[in-house]
Biopython code that builds the backbone (N, CA, C, O; Angstrom):
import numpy as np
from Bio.PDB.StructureBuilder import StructureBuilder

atoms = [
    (1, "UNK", "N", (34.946, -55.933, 35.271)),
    (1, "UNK", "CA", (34.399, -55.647, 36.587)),
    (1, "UNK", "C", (34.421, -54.137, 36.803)),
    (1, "UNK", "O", (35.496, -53.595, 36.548)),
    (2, "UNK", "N", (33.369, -53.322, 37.250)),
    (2, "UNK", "CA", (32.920, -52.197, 37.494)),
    (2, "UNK", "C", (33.630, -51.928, 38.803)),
    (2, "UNK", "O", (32.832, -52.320, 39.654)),
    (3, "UNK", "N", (34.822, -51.418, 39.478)),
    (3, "UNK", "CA", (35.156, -51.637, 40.701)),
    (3, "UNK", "C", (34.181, -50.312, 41.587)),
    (3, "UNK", "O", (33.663, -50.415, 42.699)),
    (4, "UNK", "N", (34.166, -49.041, 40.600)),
    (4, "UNK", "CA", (33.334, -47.773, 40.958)),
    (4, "UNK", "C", (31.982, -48.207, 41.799)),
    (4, "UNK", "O", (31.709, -47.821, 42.935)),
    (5, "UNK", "N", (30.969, -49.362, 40.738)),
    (5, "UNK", "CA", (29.925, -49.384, 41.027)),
    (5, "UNK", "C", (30.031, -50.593, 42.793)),
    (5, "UNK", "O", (29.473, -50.656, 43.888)),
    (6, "UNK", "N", (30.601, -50.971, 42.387)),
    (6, "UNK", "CA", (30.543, -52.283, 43.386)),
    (6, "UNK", "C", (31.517, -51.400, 44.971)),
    (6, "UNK", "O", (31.875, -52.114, 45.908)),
    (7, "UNK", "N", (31.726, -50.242, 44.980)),
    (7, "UNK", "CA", (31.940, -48.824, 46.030)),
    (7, "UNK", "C", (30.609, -48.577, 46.621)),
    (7, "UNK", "O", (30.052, -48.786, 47.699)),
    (8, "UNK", "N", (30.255, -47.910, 45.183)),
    (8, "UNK", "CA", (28.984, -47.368, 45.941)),
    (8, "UNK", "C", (28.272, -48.263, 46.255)),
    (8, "UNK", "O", (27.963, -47.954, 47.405)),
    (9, "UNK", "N", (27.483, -49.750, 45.885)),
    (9, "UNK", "CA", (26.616, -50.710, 46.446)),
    (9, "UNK", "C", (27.780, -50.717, 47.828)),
    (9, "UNK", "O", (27.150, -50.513, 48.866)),
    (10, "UNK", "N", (28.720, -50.829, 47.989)),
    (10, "UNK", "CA", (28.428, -50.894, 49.815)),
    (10, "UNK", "C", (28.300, -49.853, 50.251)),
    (10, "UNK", "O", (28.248, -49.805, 51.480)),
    (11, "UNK", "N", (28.207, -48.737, 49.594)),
    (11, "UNK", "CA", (27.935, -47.315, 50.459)),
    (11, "UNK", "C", (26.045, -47.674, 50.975)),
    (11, "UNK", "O", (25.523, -47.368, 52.047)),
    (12, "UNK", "N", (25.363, -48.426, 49.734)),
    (12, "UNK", "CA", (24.249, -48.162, 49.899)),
    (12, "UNK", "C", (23.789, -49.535, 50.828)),
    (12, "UNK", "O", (22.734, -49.774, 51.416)),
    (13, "UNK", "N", (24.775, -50.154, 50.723)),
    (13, "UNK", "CA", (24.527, -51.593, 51.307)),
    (13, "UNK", "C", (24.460, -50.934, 53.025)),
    (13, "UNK", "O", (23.448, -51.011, 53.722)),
    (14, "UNK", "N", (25.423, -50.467, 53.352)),
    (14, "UNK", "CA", (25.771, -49.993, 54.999)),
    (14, "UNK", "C", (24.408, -49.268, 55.174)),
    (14, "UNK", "O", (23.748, -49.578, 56.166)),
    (15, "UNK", "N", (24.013, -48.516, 54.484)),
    (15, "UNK", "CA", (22.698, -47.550, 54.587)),
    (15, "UNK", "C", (21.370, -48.118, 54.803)),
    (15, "UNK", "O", (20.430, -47.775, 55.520)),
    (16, "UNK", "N", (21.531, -48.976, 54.074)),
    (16, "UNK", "CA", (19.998, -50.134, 53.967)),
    (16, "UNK", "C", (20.260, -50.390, 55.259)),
    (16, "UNK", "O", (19.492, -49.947, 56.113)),
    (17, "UNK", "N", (21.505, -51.224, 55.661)),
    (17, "UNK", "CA", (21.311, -52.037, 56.692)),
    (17, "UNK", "C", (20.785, -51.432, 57.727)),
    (17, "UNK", "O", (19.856, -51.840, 58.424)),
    (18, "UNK", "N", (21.415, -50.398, 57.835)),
    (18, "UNK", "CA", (21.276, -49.669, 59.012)),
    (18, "UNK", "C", (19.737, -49.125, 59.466)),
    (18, "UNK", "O", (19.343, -49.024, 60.628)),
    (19, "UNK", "N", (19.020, -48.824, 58.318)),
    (19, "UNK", "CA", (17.900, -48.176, 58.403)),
    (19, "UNK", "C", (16.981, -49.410, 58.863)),
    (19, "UNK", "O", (16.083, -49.320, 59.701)),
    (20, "UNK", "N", (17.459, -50.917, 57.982)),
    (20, "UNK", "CA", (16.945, -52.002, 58.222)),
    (20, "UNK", "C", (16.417, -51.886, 59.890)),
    (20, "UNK", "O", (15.343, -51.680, 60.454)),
    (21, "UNK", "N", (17.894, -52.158, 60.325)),
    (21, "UNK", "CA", (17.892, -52.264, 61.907)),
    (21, "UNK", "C", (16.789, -51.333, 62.811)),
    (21, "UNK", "O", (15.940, -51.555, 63.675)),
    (22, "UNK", "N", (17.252, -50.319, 62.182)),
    (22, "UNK", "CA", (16.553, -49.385, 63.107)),
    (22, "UNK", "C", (14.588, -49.396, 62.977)),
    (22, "UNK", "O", (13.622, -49.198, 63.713)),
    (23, "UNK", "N", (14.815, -49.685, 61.852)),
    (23, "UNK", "CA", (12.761, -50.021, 61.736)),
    (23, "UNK", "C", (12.886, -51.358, 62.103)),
    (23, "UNK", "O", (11.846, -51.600, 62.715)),
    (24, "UNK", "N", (13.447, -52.180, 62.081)),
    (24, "UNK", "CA", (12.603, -53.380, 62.707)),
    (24, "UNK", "C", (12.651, -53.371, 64.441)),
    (24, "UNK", "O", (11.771, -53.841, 65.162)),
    (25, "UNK", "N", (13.871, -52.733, 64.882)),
    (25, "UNK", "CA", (13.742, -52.581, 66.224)),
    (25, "UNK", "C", (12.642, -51.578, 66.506)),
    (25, "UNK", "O", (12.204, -51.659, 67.653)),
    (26, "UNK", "N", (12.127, -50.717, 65.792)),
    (26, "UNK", "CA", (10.918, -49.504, 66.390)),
    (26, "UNK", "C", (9.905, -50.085, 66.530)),
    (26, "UNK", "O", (9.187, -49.875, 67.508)),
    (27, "UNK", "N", (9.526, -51.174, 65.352)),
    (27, "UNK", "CA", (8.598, -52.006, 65.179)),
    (27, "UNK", "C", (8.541, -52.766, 66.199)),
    (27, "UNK", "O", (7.459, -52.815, 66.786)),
    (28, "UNK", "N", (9.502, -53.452, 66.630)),
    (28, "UNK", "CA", (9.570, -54.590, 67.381)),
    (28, "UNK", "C", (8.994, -54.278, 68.999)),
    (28, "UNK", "O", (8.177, -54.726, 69.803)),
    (29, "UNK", "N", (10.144, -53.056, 68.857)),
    (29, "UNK", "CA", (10.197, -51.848, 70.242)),
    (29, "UNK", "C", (8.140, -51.403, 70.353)),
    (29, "UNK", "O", (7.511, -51.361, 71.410)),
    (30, "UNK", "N", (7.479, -51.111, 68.769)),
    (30, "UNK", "CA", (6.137, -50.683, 69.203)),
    (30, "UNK", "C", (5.466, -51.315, 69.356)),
    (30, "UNK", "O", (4.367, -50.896, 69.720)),
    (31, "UNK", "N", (5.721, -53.031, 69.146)),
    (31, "UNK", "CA", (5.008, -54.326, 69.439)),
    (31, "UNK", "C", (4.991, -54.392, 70.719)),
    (31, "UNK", "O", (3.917, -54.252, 71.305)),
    (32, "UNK", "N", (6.372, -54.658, 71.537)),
    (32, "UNK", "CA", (6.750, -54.690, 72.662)),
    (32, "UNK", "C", (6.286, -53.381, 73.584)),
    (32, "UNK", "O", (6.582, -53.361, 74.779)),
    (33, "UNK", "N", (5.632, -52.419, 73.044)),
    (33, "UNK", "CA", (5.256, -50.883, 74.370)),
    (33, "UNK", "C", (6.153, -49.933, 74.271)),
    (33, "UNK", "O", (5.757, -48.822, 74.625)),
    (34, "UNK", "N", (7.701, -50.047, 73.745)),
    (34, "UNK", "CA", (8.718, -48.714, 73.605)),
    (34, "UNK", "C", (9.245, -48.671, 72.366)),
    (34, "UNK", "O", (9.971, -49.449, 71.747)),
    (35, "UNK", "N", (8.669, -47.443, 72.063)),
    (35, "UNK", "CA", (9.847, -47.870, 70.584)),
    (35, "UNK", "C", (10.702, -47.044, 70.655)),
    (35, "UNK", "O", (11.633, -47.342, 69.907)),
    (36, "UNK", "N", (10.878, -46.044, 71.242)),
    (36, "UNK", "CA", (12.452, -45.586, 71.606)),
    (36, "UNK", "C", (13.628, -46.810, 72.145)),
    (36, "UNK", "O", (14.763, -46.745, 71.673)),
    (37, "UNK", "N", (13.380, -47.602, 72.866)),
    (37, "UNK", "CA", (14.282, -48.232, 73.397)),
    (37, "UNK", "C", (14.417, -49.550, 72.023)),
    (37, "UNK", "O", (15.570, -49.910, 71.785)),
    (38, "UNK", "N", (13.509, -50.077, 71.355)),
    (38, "UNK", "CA", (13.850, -50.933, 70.320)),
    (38, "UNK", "C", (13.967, -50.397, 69.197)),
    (38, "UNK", "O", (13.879, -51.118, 68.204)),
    (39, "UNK", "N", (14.247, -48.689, 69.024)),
    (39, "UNK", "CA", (14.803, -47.986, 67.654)),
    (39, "UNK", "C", (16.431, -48.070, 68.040)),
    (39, "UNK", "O", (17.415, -48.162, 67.306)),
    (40, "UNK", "N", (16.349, -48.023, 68.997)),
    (40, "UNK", "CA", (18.011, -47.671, 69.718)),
    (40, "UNK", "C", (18.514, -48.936, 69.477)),
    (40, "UNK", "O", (19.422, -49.055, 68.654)),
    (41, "UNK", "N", (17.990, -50.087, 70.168)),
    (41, "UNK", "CA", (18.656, -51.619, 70.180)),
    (41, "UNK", "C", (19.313, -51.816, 68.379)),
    (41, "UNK", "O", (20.411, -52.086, 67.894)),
    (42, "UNK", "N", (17.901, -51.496, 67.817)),
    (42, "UNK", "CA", (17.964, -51.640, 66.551)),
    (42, "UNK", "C", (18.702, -51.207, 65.703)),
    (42, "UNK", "O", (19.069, -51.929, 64.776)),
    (43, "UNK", "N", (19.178, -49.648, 65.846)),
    (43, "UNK", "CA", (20.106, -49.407, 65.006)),
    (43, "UNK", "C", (21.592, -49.787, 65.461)),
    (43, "UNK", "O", (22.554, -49.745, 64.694)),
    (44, "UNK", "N", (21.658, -50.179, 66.867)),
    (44, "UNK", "CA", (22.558, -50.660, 67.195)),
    (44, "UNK", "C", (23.466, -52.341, 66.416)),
    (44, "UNK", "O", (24.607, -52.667, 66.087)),
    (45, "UNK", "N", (22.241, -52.895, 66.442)),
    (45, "UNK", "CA", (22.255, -53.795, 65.625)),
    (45, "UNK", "C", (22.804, -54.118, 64.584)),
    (45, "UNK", "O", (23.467, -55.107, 64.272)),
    (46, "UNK", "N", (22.349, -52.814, 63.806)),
    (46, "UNK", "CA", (21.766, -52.503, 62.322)),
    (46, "UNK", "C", (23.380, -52.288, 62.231)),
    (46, "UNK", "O", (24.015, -53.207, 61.712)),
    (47, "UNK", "N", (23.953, -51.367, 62.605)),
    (47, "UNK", "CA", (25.328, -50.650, 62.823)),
    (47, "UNK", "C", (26.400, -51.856, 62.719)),
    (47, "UNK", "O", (27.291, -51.910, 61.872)),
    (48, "UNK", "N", (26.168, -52.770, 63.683)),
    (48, "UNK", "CA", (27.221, -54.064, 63.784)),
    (48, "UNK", "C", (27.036, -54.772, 62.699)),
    (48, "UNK", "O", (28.036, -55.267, 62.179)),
    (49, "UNK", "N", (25.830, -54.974, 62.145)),
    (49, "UNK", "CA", (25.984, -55.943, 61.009)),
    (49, "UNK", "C", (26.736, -55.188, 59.477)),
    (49, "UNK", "O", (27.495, -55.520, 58.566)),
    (50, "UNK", "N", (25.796, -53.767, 60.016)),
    (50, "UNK", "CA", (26.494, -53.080, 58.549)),
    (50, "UNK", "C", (28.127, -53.165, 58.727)),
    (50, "UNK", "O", (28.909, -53.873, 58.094)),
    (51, "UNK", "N", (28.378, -52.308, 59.691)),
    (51, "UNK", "CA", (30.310, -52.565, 59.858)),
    (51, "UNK", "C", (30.596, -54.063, 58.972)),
    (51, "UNK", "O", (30.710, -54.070, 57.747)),
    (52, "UNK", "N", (30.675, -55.152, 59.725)),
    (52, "UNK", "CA", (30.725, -56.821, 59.368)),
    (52, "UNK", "C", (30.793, -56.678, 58.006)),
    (52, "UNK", "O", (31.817, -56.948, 57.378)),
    (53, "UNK", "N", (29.181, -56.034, 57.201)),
    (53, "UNK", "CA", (29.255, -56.175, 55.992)),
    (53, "UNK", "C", (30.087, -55.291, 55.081)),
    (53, "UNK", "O", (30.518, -55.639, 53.982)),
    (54, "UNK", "N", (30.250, -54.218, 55.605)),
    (54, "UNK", "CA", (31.378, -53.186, 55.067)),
    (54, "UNK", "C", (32.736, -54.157, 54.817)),
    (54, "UNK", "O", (33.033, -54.525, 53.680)),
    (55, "UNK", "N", (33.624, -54.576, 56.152)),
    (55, "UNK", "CA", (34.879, -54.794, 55.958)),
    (55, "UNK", "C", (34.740, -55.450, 55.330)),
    (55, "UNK", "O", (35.520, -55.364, 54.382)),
    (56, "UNK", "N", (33.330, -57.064, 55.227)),
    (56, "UNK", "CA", (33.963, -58.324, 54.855)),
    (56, "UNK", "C", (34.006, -57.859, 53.180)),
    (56, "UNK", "O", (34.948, -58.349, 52.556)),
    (57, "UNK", "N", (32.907, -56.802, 52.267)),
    (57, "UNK", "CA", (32.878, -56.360, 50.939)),
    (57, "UNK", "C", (34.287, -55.879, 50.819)),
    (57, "UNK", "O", (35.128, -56.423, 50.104)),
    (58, "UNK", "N", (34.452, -55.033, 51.416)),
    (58, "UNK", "CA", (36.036, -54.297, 51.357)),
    (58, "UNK", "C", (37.365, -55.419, 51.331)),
    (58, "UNK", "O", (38.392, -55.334, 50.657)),
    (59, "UNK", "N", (37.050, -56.267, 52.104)),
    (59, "UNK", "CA", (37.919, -57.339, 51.643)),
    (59, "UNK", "C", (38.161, -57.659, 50.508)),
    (59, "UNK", "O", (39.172, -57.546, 49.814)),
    (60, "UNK", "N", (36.529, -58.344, 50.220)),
    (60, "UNK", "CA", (36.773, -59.252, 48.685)),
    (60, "UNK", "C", (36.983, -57.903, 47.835)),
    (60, "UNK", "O", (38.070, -57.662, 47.311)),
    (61, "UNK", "N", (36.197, -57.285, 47.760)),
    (61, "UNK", "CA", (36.797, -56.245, 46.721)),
    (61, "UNK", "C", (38.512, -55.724, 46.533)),
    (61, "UNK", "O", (38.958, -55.162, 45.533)),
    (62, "UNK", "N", (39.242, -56.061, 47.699)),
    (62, "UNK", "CA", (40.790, -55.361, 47.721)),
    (62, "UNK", "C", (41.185, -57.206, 46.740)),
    (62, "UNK", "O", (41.501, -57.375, 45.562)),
    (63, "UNK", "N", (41.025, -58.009, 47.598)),
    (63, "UNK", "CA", (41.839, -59.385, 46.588)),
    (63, "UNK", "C", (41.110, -59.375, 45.127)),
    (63, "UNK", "O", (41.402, -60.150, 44.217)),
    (64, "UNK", "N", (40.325, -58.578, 45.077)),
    (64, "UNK", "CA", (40.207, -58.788, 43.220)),
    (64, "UNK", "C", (40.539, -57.881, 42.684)),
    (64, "UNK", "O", (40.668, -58.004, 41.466)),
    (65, "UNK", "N", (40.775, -56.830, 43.170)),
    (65, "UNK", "CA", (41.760, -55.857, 42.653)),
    (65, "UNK", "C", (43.388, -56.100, 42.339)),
    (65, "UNK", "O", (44.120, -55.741, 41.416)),
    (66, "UNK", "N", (43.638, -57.039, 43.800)),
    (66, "UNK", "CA", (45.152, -57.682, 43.480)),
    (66, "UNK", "C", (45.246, -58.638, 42.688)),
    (66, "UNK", "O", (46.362, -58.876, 42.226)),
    (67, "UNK", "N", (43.866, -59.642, 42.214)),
    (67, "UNK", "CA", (44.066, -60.755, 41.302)),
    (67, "UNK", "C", (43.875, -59.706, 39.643)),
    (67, "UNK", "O", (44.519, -59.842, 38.602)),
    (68, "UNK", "N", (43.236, -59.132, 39.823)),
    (68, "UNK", "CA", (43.603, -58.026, 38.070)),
    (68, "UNK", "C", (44.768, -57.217, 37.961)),
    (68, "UNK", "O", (45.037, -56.898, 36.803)),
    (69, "UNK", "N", (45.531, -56.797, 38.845)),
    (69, "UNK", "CA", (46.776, -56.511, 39.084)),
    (69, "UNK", "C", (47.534, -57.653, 38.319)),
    (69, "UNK", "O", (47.988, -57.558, 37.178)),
    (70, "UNK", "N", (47.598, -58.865, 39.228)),
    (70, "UNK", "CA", (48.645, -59.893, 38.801)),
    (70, "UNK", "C", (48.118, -60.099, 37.797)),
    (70, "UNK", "O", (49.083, -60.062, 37.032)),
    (71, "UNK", "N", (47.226, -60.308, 37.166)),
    (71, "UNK", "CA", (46.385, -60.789, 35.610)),
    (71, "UNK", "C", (47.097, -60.045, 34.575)),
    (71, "UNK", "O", (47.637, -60.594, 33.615)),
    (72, "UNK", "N", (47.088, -58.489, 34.836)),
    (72, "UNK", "CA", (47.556, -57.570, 34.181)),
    (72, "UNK", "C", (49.259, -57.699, 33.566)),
    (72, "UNK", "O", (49.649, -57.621, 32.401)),
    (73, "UNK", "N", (50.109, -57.941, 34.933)),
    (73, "UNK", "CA", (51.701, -57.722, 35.011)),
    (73, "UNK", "C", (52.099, -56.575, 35.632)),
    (73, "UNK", "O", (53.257, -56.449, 36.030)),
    (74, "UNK", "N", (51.217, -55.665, 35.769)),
    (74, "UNK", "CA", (51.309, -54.352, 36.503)),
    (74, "UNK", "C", (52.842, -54.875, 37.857)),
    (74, "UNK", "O", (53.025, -55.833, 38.609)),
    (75, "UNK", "N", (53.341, -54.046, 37.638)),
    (75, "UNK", "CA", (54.405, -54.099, 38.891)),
    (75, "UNK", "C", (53.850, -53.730, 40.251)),
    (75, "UNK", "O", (52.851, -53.051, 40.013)),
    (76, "UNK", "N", (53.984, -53.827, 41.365)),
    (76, "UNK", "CA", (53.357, -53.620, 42.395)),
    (76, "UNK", "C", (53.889, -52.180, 42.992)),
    (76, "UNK", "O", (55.088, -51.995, 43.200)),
    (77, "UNK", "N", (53.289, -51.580, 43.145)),
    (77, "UNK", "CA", (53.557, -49.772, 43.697)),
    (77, "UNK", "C", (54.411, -50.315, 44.896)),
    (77, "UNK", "O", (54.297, -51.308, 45.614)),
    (78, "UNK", "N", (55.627, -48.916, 44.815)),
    (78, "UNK", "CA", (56.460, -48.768, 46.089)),
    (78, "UNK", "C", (55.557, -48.975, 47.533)),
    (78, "UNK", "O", (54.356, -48.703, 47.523)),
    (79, "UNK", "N", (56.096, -49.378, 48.530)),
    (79, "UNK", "CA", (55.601, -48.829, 49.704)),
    (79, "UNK", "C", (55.874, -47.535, 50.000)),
    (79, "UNK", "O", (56.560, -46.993, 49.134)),
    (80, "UNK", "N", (55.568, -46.825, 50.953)),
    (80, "UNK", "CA", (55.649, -45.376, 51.335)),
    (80, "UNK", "C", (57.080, -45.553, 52.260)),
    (80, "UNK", "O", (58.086, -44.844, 52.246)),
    (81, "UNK", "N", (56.904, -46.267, 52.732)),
    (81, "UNK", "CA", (58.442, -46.101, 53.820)),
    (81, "UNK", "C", (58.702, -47.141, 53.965)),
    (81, "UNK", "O", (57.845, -48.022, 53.890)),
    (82, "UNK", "N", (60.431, -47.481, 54.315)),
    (82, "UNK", "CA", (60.899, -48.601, 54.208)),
    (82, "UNK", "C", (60.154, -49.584, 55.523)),
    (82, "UNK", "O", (59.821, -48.985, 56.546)),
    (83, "UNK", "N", (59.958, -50.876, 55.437)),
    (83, "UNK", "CA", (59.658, -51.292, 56.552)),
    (83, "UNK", "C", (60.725, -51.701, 57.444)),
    (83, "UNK", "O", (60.476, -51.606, 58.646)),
    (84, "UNK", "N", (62.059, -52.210, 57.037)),
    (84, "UNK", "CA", (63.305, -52.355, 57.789)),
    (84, "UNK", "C", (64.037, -51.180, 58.394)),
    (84, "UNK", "O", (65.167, -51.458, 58.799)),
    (85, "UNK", "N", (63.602, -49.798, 58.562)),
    (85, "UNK", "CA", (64.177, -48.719, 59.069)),
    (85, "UNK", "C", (63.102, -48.964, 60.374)),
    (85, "UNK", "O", (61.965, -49.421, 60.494)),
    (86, "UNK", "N", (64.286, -48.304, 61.410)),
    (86, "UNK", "CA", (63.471, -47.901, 62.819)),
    (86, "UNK", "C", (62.843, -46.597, 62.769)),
    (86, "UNK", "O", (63.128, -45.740, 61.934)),
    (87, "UNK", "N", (61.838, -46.450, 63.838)),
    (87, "UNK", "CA", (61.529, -45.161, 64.107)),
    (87, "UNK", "C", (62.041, -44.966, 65.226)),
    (87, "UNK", "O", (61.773, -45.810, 66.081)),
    (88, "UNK", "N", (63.025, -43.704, 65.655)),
    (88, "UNK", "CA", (63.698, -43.563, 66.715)),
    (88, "UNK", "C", (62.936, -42.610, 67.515)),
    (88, "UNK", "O", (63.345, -42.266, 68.623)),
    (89, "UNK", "N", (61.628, -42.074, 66.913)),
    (89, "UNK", "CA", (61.134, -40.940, 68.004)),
    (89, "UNK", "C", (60.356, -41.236, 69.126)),
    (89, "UNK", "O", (59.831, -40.319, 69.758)),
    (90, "UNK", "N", (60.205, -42.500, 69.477)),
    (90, "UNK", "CA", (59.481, -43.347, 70.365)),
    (90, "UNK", "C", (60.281, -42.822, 71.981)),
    (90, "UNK", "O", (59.925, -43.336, 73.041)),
]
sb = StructureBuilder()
sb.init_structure("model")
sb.init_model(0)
sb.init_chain("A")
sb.init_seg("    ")
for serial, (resi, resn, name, xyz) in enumerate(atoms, 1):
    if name == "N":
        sb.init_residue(resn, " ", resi, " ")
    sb.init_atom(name, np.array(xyz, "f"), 0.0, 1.0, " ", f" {name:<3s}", serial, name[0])
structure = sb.get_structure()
């Protein structure tokens, strides 16, 4: 598995979408008489679905990274700080 390439397809995935959104709302918007107001709806749109599709890729991509981890034997990296210590500067 290419983990590099399957990065950038959601870099380009978020990009499509977005542009998606925004032309079909201009379109929609120049069907309808404004296309300022249905470029706007649109990339608005475009924006929510891309996010959605960002995390939900970023997901599967993090558990197959942890299933080639465990595949491997790789030991699992320290955490950065203990989680059973307080923070007292609150």
């Amino acid at each position: 598995m290419r983990i590099g390439w399957k990065m950038m397809g959601l870099g380009w995935q978020f990009v499509s979408e977005m542009l998606a959104g925004a032309f079909l709302g201009w379109g929609i918007g120049l069907w309808l008489g404004d296309e300022m107001i249905g470029a706007m709806i649109g990339t608005g749109v475009g924006l929510i679905v891309a996010t959605y599709t960002l995390i939900r890729g970023a997901l599967k991509l993090n558990s197959a990274l942890e299933r080639i981890d465990r595949a491997s034997g790789r030991p699992r990296p320290m955490p950065l700080a203990d989680p059973s210590t307080k923070n007292d500067d609150a």
